[in-house]
C-alpha positions as CSV (number, residue, x, y, z in Angstrom):
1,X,-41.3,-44.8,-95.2
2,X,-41.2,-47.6,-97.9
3,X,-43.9,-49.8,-95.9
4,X,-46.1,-45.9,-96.2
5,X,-45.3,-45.8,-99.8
6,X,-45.9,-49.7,-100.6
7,X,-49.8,-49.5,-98.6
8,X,-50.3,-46.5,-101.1
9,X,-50.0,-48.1,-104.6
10,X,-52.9,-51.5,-103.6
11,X,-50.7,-54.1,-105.8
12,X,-52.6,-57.0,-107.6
13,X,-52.1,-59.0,-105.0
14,X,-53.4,-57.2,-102.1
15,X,-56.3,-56.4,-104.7
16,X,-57.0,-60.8,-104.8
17,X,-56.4,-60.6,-101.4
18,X,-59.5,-58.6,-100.6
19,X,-61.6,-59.7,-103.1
20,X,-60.9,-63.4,-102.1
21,X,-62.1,-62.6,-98.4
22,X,-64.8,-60.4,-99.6
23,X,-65.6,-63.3,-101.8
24,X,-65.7,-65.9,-98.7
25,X,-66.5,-63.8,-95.6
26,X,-67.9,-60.9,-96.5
27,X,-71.5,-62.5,-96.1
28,X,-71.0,-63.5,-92.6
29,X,-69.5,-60.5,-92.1
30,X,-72.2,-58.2,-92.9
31,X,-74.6,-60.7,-91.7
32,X,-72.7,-60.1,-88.1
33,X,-72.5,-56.3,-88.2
34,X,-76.6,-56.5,-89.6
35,X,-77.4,-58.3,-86.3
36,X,-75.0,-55.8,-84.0
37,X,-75.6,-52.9,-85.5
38,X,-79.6,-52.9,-85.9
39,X,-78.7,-51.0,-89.5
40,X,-77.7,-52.5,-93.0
41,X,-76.1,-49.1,-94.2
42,X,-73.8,-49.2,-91.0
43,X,-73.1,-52.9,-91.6
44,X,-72.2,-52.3,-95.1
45,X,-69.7,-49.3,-93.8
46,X,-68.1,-51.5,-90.9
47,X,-67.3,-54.3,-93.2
48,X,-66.0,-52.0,-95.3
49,X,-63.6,-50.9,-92.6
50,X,-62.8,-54.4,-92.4
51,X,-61.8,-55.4,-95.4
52,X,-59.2,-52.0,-95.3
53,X,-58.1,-53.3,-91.9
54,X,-57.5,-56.7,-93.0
55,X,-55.5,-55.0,-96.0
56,X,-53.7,-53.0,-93.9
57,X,-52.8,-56.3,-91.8
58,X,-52.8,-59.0,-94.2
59,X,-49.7,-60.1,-92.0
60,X,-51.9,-61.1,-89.0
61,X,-54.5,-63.2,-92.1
62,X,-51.5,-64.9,-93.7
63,X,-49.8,-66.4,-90.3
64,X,-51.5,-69.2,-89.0
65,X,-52.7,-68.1,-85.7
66,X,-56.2,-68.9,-85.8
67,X,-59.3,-68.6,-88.8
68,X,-59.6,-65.6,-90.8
69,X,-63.0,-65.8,-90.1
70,X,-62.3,-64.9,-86.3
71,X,-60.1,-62.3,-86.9
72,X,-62.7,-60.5,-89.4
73,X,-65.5,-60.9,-86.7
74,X,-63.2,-59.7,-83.8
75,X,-62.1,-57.2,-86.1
76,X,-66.0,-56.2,-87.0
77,X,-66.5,-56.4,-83.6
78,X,-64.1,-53.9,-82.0
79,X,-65.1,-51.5,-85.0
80,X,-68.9,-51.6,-83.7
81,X,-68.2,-51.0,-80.0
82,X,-65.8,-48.3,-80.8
83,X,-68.6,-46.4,-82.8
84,X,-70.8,-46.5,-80.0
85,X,-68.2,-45.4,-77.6
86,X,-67.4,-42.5,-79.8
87,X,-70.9,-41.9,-79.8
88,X,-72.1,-42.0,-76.3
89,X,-68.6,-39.9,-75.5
90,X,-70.5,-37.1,-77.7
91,X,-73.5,-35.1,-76.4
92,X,-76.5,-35.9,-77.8
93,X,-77.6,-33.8,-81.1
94,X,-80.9,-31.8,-80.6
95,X,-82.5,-30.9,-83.5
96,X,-82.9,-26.8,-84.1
97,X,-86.8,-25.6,-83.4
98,X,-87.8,-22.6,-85.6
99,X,-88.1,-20.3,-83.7
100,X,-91.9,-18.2,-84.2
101,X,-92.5,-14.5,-84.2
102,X,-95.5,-14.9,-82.7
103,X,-95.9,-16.1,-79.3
104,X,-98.5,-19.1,-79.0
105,X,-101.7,-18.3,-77.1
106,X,-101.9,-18.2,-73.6
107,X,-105.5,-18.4,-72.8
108,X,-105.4,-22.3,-72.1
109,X,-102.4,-22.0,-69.5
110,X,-104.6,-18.7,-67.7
111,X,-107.7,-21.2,-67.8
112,X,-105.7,-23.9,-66.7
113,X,-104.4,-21.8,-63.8
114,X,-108.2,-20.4,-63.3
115,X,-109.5,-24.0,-63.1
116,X,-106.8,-25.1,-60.5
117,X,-106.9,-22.0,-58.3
118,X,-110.6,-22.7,-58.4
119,X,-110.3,-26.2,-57.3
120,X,-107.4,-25.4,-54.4
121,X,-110.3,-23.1,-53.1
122,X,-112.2,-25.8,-52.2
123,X,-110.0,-28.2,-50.4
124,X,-109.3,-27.5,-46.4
125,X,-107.0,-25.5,-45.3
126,X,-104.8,-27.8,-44.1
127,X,-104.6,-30.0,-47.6
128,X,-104.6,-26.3,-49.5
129,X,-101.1,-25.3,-47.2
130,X,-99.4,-28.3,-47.9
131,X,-99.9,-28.3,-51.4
132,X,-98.7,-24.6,-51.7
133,X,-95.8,-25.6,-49.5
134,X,-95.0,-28.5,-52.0
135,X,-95.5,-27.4,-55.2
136,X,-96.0,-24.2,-55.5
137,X,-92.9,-23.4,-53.7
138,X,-90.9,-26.2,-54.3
139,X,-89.9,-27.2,-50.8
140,X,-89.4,-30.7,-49.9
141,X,-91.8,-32.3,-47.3
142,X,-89.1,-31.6,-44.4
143,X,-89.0,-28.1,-45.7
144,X,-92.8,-28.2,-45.5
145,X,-92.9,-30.3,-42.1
146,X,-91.0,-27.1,-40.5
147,X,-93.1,-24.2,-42.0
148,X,-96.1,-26.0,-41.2
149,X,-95.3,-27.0,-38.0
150,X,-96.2,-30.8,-38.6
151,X,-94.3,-33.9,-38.8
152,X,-93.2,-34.6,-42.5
153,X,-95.6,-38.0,-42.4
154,X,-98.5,-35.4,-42.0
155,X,-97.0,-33.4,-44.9
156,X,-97.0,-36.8,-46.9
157,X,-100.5,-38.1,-45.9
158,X,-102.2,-34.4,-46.3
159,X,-100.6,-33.8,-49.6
160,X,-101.9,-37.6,-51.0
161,X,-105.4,-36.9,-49.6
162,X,-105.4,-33.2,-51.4
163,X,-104.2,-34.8,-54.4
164,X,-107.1,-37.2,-54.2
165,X,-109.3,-35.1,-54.1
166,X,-108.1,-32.6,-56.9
167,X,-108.3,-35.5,-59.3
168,X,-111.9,-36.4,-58.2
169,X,-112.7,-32.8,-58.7
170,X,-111.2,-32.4,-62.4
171,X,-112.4,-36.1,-63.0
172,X,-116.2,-34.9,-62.1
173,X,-115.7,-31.5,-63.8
174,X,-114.7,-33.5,-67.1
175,X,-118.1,-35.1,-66.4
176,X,-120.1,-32.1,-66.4
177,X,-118.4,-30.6,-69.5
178,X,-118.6,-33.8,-71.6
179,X,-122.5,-34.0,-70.7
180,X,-122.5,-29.9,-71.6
181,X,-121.3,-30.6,-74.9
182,X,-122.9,-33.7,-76.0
């Protein structure tokens, strides 16, 4: 109880104590916490958190084991990593979205959808199925291999070739409608 009542009331002493390291270290110190931390303001508030440690334990500074300087940087140290363990321990914060009364427009998804059905049209039958199998029902290419009745490498090698050949036909359509407009 008397230790809890001295470490209230910071005596003159205690007062030198800190401004003496603050005075000697506290460049290096923040210099340190600059480099770990990526951020001055947090470097600022972890030597900070220092100095009141090294308050708290001017014991450990006063006995001869080792420089003060060490002890600081260990000290700095172990106050950086435990920030970042707190903070990977937390989920990450998401910023809120407003949210709209009205709905955004849908005529570029129903296009998009015209333009791809349009396109699936005109690949064979066989590329067509797998890619239906794939991705429009989300099955995985054994899934597919067994609805299909082919061996999942003929799942693999159908859906790269219908793939293909979409991209060459939005690729050449992009064409056309750049040439339309300009």
């Amino acid at each position: 109880m008397t230790r809890a009542l001295s470490r209230d009331r910071m005596t003159a002493s205690d007062e030198a104590l800190i401004r003496t390291l603050y005075e000697e270290h506290g460049r290096a110190l923040l210099a340190y916490a600059t480099r770990l931390t990526g951020d001055r303001a947090a470097a600022e508030d972890v030597v900070q958190e220092t100095l009141i440690r090294a308050w708290r334990h001017s014991e450990a500074l006063v006995s001869g084991k080792g420089s003060v300087r060490g002890w600081l940087l260990t000290v700095a140290r172990n106050i950086i990593t435990d920030r970042i363990r707190a903070r990977e321990a937390r989920p990450k914060e998401v910023a809120e979205t407003p949210i709209s009364a009205v709905e955004s427009d849908h005529a570029d998804s129903v296009v998009d959808s015209m333009v791809v059905m349009e396109a699936l049209d005109q690949l064979s039958g066989d590329h067509r199925d797998v890619l239906v199998e794939v991705y429009f029902r989300d099955r995985s290419v054994g899934e597919a291999a067994k609805v299909l009745g082919v061996p999942p490498g003929t799942v693999k090698s159908r859906s790269h070739y219908a793939l293909r050949a979409l991209r060459d036909m939005f690729r050449s359509r992009e064409v056309v409608l750049k040439e339309a407009a300009g």
